[in-house]
LUMZANU-703320 format. One line per field, with one value per residue: residue number from 1; residue in one letter; x, y, z of N, C-alpha, C in turn. Coordinates in nm, 3 decimals, decimal comma. Atoms other than C-alpha are relative to their C-alpha. Last residue first. Layout:
N
seq <- NUM; ...
type <- a; ...
n.c1 <- X; ...
n.c2 <- Y; ...
n.c3 <- Z; ...
ca.c1 <- X; ...
ca.c2 <- Y; ...
ca.c3 <- Z; ...
c.c1 <- X; ...
c.c2 <- Y; ...
c.c3 <- Z; ...
//
This chain:
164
seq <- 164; 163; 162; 161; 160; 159; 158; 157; 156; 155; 154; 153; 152; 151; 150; 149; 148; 147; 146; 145; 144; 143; 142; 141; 140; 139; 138; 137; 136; 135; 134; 133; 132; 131; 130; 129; 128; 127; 126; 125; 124; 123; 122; 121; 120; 119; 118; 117; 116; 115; 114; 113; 112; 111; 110; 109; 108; 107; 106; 105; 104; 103; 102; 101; 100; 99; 98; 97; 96; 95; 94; 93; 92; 91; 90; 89; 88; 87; 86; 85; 84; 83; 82; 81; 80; 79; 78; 77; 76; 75; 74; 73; 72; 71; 70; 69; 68; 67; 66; 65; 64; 63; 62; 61; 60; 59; 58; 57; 56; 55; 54; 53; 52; 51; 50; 49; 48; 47; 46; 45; 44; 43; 42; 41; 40; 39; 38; 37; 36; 35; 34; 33; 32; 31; 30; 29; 28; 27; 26; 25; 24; 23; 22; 21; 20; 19; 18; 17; 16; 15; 14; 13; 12; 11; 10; 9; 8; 7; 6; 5; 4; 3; 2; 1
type <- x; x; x; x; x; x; x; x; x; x; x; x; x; x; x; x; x; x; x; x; x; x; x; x; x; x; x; x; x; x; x; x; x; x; x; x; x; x; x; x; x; x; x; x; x; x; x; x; x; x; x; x; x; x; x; x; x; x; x; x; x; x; x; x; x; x; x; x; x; x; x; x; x; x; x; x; x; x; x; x; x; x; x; x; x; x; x; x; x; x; x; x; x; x; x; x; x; x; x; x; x; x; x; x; x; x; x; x; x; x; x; x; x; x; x; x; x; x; x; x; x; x; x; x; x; x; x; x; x; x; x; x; x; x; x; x; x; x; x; x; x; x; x; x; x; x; x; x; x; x; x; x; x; x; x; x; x; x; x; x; x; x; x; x
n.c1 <- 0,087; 0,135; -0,035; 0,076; -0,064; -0,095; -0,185; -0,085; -0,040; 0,107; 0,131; -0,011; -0,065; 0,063; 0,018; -0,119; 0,075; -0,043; -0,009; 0,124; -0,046; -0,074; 0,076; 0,108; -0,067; 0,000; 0,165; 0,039; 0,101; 0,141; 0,056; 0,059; 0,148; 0,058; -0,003; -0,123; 0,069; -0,073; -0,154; -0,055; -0,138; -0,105; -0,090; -0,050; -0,086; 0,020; -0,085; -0,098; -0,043; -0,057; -0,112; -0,085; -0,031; -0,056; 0,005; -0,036; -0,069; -0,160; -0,094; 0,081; -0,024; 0,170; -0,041; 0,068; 0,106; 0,111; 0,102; 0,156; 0,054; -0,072; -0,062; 0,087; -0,028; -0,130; 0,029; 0,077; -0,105; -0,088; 0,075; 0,011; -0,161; -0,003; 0,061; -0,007; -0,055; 0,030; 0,020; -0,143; -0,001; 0,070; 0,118; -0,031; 0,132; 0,006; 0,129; 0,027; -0,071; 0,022; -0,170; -0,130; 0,008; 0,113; -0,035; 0,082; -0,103; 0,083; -0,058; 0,020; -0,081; -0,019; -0,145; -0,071; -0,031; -0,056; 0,085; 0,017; 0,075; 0,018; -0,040; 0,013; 0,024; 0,125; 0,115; 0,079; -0,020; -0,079; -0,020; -0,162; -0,039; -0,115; -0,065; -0,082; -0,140; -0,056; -0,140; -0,055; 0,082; 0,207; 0,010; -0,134; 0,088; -0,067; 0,004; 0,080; 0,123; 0,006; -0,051; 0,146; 0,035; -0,071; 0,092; 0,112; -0,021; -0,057; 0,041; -0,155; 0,008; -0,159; -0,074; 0,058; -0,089; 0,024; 0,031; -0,070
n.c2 <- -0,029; -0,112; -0,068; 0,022; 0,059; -0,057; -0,035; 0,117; -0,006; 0,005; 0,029; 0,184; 0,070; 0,081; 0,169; 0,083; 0,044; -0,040; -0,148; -0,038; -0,006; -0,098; -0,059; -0,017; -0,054; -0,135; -0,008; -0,060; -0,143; 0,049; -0,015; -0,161; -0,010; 0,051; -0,103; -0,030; 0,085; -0,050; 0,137; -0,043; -0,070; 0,042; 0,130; -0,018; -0,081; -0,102; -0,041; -0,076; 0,079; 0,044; 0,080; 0,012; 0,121; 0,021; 0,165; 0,009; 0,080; -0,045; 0,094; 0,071; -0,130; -0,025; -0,057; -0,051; 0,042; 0,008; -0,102; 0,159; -0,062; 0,017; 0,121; 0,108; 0,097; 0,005; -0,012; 0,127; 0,013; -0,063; -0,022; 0,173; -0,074; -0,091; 0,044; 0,173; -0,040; -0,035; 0,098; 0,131; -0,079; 0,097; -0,083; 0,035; 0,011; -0,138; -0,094; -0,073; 0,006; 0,107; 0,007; 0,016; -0,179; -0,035; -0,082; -0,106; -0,108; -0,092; -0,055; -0,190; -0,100; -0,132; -0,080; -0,050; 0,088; 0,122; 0,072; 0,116; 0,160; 0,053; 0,124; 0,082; 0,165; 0,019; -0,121; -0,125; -0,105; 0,056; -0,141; -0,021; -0,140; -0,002; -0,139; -0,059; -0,101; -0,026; 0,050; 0,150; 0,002; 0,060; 0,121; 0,060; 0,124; 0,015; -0,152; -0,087; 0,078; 0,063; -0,118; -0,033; 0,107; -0,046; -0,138; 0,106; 0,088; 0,087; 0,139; 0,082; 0,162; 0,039; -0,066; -0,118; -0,074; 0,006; -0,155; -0,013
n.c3 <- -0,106; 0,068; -0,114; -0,095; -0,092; -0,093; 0,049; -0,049; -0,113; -0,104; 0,065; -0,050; -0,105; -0,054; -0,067; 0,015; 0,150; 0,141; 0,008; 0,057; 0,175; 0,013; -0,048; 0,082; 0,138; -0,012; 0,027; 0,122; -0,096; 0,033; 0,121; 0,030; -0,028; 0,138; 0,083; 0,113; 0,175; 0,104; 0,040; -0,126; -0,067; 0,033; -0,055; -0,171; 0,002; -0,076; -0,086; 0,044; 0,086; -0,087; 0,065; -0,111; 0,039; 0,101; 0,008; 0,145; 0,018; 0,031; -0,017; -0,142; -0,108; -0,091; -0,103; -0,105; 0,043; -0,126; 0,011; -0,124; -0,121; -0,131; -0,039; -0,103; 0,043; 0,060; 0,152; 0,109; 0,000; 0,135; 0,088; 0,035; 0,039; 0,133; 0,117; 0,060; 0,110; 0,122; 0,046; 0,080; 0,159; 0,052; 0,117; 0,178; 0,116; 0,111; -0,024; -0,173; -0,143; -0,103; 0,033; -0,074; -0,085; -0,114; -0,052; -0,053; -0,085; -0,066; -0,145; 0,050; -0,095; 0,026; -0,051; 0,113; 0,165; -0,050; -0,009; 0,062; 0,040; 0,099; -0,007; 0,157; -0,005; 0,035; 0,060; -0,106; 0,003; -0,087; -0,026; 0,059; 0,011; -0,067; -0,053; -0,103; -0,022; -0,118; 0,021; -0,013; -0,172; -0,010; -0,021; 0,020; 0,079; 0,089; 0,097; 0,014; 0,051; 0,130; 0,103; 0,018; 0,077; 0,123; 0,075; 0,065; 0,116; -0,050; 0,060; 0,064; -0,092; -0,027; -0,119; 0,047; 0,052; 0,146; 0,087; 0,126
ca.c1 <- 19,927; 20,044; 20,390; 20,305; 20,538; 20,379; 20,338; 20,029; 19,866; 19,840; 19,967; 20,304; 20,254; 20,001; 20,166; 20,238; 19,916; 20,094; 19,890; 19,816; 20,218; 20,191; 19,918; 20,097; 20,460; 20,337; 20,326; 20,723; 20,734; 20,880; 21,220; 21,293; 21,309; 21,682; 21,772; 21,675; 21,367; 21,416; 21,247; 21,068; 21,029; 20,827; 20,631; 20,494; 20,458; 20,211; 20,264; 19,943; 19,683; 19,529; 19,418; 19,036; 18,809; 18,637; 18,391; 18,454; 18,250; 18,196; 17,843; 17,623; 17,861; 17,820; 18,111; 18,077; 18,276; 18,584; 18,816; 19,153; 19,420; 19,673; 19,491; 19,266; 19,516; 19,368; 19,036; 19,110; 19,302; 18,990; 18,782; 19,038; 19,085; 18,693; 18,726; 18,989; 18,783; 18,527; 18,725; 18,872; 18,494; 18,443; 18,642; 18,919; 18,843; 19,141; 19,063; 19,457; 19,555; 19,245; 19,212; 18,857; 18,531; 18,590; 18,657; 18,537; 18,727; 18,540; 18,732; 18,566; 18,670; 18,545; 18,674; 18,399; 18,223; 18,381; 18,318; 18,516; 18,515; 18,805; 18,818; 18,966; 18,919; 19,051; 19,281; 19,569; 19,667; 19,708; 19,390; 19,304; 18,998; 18,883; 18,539; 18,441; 18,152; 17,868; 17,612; 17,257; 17,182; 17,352; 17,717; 17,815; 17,467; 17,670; 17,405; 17,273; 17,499; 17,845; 17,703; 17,554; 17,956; 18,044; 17,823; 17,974; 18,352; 18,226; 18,105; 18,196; 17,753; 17,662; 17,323; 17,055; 17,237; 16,967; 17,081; 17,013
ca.c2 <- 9,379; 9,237; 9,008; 8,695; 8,799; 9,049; 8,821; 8,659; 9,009; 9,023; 9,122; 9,309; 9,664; 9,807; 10,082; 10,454; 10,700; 10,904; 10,878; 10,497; 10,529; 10,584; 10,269; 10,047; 10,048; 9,934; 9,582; 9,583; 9,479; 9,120; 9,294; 9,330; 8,969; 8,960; 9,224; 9,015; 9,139; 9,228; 9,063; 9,478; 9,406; 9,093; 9,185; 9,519; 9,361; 9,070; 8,772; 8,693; 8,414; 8,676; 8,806; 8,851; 9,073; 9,307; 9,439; 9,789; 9,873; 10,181; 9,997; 10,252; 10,381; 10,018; 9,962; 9,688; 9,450; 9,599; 9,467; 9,360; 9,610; 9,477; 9,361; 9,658; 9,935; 10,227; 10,190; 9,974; 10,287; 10,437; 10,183; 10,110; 10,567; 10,531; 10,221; 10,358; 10,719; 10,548; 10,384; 10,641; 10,864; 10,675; 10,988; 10,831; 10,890; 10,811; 10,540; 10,442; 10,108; 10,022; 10,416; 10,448; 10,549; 10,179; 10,092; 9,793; 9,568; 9,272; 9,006; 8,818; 8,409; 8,079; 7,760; 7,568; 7,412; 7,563; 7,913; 8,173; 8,472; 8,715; 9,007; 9,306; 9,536; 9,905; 10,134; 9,993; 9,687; 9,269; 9,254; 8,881; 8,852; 8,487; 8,384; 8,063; 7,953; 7,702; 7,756; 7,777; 8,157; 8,119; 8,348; 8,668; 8,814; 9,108; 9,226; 8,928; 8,630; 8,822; 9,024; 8,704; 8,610; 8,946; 8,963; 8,555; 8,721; 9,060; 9,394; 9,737; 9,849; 10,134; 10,158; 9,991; 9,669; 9,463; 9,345; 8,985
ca.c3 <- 1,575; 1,257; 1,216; 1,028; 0,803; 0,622; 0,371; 0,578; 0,609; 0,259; -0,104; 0,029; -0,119; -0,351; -0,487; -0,483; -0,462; -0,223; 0,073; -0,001; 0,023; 0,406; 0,464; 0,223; 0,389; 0,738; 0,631; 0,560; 0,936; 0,721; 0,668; 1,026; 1,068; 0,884; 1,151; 1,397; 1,597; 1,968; 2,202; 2,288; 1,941; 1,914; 2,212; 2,058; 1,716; 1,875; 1,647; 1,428; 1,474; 1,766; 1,477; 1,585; 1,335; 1,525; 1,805; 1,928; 2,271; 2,407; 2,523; 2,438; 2,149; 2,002; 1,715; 1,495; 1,228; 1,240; 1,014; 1,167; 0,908; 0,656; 0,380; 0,405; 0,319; 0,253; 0,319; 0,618; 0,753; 0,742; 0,952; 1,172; 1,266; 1,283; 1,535; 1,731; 1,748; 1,879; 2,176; 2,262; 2,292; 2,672; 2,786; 3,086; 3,458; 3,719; 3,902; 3,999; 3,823; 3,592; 3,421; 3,456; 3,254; 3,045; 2,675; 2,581; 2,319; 2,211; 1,984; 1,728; 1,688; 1,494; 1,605; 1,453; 1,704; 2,058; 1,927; 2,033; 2,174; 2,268; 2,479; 2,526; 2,829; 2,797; 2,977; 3,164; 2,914; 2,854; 2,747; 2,647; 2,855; 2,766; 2,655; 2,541; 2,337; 2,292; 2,030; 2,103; 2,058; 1,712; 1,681; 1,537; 1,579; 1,728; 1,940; 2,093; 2,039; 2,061; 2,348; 2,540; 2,534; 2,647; 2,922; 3,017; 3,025; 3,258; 3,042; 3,245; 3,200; 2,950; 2,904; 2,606; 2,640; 2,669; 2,958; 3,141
c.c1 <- 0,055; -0,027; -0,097; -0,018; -0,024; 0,071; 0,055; 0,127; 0,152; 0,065; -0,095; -0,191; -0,025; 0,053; -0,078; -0,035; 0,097; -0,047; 0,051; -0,014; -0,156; -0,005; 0,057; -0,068; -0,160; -0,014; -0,005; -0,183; 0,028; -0,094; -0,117; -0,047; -0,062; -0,205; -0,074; -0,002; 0,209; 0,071; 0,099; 0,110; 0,064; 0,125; 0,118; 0,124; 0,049; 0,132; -0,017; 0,124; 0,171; 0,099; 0,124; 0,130; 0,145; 0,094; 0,124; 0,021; 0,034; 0,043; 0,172; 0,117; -0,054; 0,080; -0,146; 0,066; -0,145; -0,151; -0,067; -0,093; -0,124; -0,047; 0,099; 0,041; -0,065; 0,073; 0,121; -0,015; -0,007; 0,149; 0,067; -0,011; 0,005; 0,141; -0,006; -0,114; 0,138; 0,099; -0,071; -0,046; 0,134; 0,058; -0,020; -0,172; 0,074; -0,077; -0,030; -0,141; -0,024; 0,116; -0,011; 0,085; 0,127; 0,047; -0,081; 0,053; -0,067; 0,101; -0,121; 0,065; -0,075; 0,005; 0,036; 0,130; 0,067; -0,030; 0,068; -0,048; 0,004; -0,127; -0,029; -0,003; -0,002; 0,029; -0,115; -0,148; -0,015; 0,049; 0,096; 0,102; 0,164; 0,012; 0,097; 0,039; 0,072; 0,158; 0,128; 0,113; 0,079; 0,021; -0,145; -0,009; 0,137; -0,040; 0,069; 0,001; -0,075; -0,095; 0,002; -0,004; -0,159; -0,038; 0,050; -0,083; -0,146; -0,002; 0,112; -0,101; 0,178; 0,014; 0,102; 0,055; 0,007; 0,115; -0,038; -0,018
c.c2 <- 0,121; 0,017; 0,094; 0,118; -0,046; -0,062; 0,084; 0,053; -0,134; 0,025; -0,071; -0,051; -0,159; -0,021; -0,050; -0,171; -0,115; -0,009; 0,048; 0,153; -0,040; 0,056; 0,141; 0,091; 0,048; 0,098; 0,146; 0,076; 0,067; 0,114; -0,046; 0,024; 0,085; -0,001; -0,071; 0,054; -0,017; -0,086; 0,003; -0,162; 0,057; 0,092; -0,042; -0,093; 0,079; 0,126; 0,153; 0,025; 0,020; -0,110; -0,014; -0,031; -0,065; -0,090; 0,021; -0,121; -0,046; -0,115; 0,038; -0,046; -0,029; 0,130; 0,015; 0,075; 0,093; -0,039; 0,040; 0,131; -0,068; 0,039; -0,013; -0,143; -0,121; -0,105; 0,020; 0,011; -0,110; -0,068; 0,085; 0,040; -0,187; 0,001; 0,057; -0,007; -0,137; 0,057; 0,007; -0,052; -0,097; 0,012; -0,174; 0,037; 0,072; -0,030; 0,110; 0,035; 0,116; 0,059; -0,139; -0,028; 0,044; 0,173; 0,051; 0,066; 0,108; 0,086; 0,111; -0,010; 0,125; 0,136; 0,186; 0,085; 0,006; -0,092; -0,175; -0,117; -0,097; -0,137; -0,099; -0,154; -0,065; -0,171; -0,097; 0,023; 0,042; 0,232; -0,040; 0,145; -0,002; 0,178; 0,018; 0,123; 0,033; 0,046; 0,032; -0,057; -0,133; 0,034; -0,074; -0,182; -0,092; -0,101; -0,034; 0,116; 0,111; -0,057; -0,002; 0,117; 0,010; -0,107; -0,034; 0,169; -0,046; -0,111; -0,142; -0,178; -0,034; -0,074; -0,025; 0,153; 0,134; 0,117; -0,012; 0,142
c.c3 <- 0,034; 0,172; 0,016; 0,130; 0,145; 0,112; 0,073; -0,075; 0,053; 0,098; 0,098; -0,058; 0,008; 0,116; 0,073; 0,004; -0,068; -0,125; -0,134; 0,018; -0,015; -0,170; -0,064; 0,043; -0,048; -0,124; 0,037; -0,013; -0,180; 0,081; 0,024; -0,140; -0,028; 0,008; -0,108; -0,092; -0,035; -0,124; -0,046; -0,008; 0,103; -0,012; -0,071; 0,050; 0,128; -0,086; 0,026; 0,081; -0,018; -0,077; 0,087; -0,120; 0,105; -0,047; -0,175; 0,006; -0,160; -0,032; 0,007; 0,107; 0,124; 0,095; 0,100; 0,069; 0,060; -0,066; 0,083; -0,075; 0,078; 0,135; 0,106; -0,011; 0,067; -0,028; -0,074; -0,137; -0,060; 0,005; -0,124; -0,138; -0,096; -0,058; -0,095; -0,113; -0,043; -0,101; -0,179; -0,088; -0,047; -0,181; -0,035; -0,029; -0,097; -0,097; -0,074; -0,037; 0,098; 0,120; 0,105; -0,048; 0,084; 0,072; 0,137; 0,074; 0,050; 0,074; -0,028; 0,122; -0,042; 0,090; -0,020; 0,026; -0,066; -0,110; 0,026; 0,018; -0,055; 0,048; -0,102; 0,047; -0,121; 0,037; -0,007; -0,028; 0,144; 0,055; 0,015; 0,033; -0,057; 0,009; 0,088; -0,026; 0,074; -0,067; 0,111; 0,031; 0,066; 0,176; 0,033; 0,079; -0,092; -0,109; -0,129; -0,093; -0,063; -0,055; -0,102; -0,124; -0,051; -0,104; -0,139; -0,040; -0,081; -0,131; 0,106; -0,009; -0,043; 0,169; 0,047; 0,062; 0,005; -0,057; -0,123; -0,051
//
């Protein structure tokens, strides 16, 4: 078993020891599944959840390689993700997954799952009806916390379930 203390690419049951150990996001005891949800090149994402309660983090660990040819990627991504979260949270934090953790060690950014949400990617490569296109309003708050303009939509769920 690691203690973490050295970067290591994380497999489903690392990740699950992960959420116990470091993240203290779930009891020792408690039984969980781990799925790799990724669906990328770059980094690994995955999701935990607990088989009592149904509760969820994702784990997203950035690795030294590029998956299809080898090519070496900066570990650092992954931090500046989480910092870019983290402020974009302070702006508008009803529309942004919190992070709960980052581990430089590790390169790994833990944070709130909203797998709940419809993929934006997916739903417009489907391509949105026009009347759908009003609920990507969630964008609005981040731009206009520059200005000083408004609140915007009053969560994630008015943005139309549409967040990722």
């Amino acid at each position: 078993m690691s203690d973490y203390s050295a970067f290591f690419l994380m497999k489903p049951e690392d990740v699950k020891r992960y959420a116990v150990d470091v993240l203290h996001f779930f009891q020792p005891d408690e039984e969980t599944d781990c799925v790799e949800i990724g669906d990328g090149n770059i980094n690994y994402v995955f999701q935990v959840r607990s088989r009592k309660d149904g509760r969820s983090v994702i784990v997203k660990q950035a690795d030294k390689l590029l998956r299809s040819s080898g090519r070496p990627l900066d570990l650092y991504r992954n931090k500046i993700e989480a910092e870019t979260l983290m402020l974009e949270a302070r702006l508008a934090p009803k529309f942004i997954p919190e992070v709960y953790h980052y581990d430089e060690t590790m390169a790994a950014l833990s944070m709130e799952d909203i797998s709940a949400y419809k993929n934006l990617r997916k739903e417009l490569a489907a391509g949105l009806r026009s009347s759908q296109r009003k609920s990507l309003r969630f964008s609005g708050p981040v731009p206009a916390a520059h200005h000083g303009s408004g609140d915007g939509p009053a969560g994630k769920e008015e943005a139309g379930q549409i967040l990722h």
